[in-house]
VODREN-240038 format. One record per residue (C-alpha): residue in three letters; residue number from 1; y, x, z. Coordinates in Angstrom, 3 decimals. Layout:
BEGIN
<r res="Ala" n="NUM" v="Y" u="X" w="Z"/>
...
% end
This chain:
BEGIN
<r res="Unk" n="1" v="-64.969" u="-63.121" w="-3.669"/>
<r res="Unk" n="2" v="-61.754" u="-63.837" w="-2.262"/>
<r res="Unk" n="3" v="-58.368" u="-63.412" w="-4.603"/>
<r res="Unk" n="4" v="-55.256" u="-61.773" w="-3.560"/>
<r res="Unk" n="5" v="-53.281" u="-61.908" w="-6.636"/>
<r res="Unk" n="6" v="-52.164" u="-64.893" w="-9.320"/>
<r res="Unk" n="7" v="-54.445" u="-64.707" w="-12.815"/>
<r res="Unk" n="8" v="-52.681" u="-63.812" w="-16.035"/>
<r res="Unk" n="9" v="-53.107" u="-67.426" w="-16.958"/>
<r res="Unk" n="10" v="-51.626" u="-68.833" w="-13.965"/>
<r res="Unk" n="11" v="-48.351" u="-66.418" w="-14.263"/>
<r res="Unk" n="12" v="-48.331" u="-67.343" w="-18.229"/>
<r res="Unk" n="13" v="-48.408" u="-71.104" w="-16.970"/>
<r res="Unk" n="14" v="-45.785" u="-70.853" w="-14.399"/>
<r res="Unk" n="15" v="-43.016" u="-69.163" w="-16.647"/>
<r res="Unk" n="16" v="-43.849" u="-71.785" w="-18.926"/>
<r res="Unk" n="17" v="-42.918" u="-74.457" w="-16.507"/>
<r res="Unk" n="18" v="-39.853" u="-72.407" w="-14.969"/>
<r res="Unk" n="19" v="-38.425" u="-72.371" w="-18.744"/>
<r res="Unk" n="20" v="-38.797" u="-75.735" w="-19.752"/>
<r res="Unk" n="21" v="-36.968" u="-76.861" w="-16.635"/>
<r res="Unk" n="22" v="-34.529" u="-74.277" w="-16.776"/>
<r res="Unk" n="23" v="-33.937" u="-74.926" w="-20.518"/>
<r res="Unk" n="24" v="-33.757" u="-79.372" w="-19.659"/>
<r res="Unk" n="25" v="-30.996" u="-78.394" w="-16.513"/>
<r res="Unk" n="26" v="-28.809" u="-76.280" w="-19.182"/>
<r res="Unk" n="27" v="-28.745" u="-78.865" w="-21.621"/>
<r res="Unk" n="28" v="-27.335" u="-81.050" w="-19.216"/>
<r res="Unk" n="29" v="-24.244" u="-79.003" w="-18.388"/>
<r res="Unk" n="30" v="-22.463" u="-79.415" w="-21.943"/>
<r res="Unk" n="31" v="-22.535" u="-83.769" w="-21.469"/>
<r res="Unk" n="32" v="-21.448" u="-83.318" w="-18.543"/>
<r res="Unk" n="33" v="-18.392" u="-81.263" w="-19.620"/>
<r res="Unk" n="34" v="-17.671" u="-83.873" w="-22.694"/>
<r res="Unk" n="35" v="-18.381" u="-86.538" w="-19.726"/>
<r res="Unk" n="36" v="-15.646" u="-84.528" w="-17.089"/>
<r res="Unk" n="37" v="-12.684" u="-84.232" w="-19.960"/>
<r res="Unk" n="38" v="-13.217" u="-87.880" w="-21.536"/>
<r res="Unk" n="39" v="-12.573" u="-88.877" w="-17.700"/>
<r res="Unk" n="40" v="-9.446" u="-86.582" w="-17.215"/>
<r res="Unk" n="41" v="-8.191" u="-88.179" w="-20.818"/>
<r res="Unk" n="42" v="-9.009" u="-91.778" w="-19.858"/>
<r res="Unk" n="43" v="-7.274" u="-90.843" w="-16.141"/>
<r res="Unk" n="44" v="-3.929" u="-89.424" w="-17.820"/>
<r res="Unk" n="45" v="-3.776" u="-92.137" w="-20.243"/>
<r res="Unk" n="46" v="-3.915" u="-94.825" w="-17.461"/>
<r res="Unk" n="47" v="-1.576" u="-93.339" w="-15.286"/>
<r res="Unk" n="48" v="1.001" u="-93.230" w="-18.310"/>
<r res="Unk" n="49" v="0.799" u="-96.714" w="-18.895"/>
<r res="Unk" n="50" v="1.352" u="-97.279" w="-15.439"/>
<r res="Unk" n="51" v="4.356" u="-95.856" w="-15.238"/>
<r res="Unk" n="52" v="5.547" u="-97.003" w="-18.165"/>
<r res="Unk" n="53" v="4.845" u="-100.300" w="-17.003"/>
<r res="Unk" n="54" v="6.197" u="-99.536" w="-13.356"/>
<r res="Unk" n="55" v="9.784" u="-98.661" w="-15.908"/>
<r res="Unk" n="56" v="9.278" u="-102.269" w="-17.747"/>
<r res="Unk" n="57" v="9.425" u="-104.096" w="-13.577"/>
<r res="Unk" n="58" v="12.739" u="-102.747" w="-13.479"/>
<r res="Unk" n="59" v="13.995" u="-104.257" w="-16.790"/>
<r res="Unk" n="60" v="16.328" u="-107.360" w="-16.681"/>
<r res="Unk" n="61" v="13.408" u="-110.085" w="-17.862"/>
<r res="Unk" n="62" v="16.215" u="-111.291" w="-20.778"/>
<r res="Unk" n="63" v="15.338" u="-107.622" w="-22.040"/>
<r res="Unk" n="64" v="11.991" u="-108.472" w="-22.551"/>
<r res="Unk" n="65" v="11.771" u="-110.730" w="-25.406"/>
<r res="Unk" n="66" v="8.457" u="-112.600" w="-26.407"/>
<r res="Unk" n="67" v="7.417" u="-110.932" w="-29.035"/>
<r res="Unk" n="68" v="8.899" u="-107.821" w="-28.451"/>
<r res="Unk" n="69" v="6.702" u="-104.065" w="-29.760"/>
<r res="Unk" n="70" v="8.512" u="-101.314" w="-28.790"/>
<r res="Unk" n="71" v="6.697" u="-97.497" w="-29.784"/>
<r res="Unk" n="72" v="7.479" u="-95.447" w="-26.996"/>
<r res="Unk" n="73" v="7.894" u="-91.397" w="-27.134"/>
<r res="Unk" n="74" v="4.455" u="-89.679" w="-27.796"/>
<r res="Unk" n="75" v="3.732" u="-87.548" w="-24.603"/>
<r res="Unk" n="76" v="1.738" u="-84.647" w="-24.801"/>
<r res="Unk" n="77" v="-0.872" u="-83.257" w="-21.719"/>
<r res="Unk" n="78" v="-2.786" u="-81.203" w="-21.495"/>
<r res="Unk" n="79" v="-2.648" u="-80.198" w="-25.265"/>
<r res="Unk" n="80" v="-3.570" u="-84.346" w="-26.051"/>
<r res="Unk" n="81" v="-0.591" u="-86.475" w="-27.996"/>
<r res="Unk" n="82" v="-0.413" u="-89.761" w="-25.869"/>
<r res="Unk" n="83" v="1.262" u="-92.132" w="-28.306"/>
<r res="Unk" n="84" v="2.462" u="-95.432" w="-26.544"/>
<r res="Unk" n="85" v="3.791" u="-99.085" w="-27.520"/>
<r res="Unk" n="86" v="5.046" u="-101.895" w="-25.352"/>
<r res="Unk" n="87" v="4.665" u="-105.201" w="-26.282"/>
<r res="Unk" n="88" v="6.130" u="-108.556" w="-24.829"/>
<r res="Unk" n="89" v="4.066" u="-111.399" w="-25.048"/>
<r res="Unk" n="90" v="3.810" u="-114.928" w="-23.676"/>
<r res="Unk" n="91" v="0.716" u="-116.593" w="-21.543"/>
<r res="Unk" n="92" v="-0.657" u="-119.631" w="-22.903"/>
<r res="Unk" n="93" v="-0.974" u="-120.837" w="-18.745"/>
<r res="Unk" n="94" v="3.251" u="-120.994" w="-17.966"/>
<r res="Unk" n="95" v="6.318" u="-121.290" w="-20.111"/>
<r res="Unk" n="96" v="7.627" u="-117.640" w="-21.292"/>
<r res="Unk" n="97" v="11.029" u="-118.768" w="-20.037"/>
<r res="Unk" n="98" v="9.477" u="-118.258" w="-16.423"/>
<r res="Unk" n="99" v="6.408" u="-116.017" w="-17.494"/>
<r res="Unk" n="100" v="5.692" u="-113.220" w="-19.736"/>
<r res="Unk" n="101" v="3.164" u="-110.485" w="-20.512"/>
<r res="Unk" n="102" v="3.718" u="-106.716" w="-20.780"/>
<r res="Unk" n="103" v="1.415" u="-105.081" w="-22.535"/>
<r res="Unk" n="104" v="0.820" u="-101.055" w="-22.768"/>
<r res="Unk" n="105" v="-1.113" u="-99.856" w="-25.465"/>
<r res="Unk" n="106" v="-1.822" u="-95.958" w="-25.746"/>
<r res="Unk" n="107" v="-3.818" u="-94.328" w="-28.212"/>
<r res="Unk" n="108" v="-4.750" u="-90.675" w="-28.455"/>
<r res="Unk" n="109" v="-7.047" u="-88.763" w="-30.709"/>
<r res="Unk" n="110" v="-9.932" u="-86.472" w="-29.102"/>
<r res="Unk" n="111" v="-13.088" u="-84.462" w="-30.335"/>
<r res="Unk" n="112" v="-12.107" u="-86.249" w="-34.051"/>
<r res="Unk" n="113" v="-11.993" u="-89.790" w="-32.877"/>
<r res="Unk" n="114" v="-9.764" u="-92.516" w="-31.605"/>
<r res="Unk" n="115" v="-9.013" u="-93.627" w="-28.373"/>
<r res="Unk" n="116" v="-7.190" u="-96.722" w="-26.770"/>
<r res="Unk" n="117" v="-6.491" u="-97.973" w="-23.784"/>
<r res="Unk" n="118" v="-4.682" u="-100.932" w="-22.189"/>
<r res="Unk" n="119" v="-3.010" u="-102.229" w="-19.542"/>
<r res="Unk" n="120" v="-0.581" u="-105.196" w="-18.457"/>
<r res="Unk" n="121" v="0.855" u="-106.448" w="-16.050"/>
<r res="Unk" n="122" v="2.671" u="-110.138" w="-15.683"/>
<r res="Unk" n="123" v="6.700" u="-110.492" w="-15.099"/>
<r res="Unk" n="124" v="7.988" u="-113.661" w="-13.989"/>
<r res="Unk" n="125" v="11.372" u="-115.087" w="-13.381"/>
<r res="Unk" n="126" v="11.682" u="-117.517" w="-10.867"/>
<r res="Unk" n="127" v="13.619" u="-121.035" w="-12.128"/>
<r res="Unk" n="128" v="16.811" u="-121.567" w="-10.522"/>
<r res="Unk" n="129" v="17.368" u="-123.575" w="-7.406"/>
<r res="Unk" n="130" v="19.574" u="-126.506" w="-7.571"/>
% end
C-alpha cells in the first residue's frame, strides 16, 4: 500500500516541533533588545567621557590640581541623564609635579539600576630644560 499523504499523527507532531522552535527564536528577540540599548548606553557614555577628557588635554596642567573632583553638567541622550565628575589624581610610578591622572567617572540610571563607567587618561608636564 503505498501513501500519498502525511498521517494525522505526523502533522500533529510537526506543528508541535514548528511551535516550540518558533516560540525558543521569539524569546530570544526581547535579550537581544535589552542587549542592543545597554550597548548604545555604554557607547554614549564612553564617548562623553572622551570628550570630556579630550576638554581636560587642553587645560593648563597648574589647573589640574591633585586631588581635584569636579561634577560636571548632567547631559541628557537619548531620554538617559549622563551625570559626570572629573577627578585629578596622582600615579604612585612619577612625581605629580611632572605626572597626573584624569579620571572621568559617569553614572547613569537605566531599567531601575545603576550604571558607571570610567575612563582616564595620563597628563604630563615635561621638567624644564636648563
Amino acid at each position: 500500500m503505498r501513501r500519498n499523504a502525511f498521517t494525522l499523527a505526523e502533522t500533529a507532531i510537526s506543528l508541535a516541533l514548528v511551535g516550540l522552535v518558533l516560540l525558543f527564536v521569539l524569546n530570544l528577540f526581547p535579550s537581544a533588545l535589552v542587549a542592543q540599548r545597554s550597548a548604545e548606553e555604554r557607547t554614549q557614555a564612553a564617548g562623553l567621557a572622551r570628550t570630556l577628557l579630550e576638554k581636560q588635554m587642553n587645560v593648563a596642567f597648574a589647573a589640574l590640581p591633585v586631588g581635584l573632583r569636579t561634577p560636571i553638567a548632567p547631559v541628557t541622550i537619548d531620554g538617559i541623564d549622563y551625570s559626570a565628575e572629573l577627578q585629578v589624581d596622582s600615579t604612585p610610578q612619577a612625581d605629580p609635579k611632572y605626572l597626573r591622572v584624569l579620571r572621568v567617572v559617569i553614572n547613569w540610571k537605566s531599567r531601575n539600576r545603576n550604571h558607571t563607567l570610567q575612563r582616564e587618561i595620563w597628563k604630563h608636564r615635561l621638567p624644564h630644560q636648563v
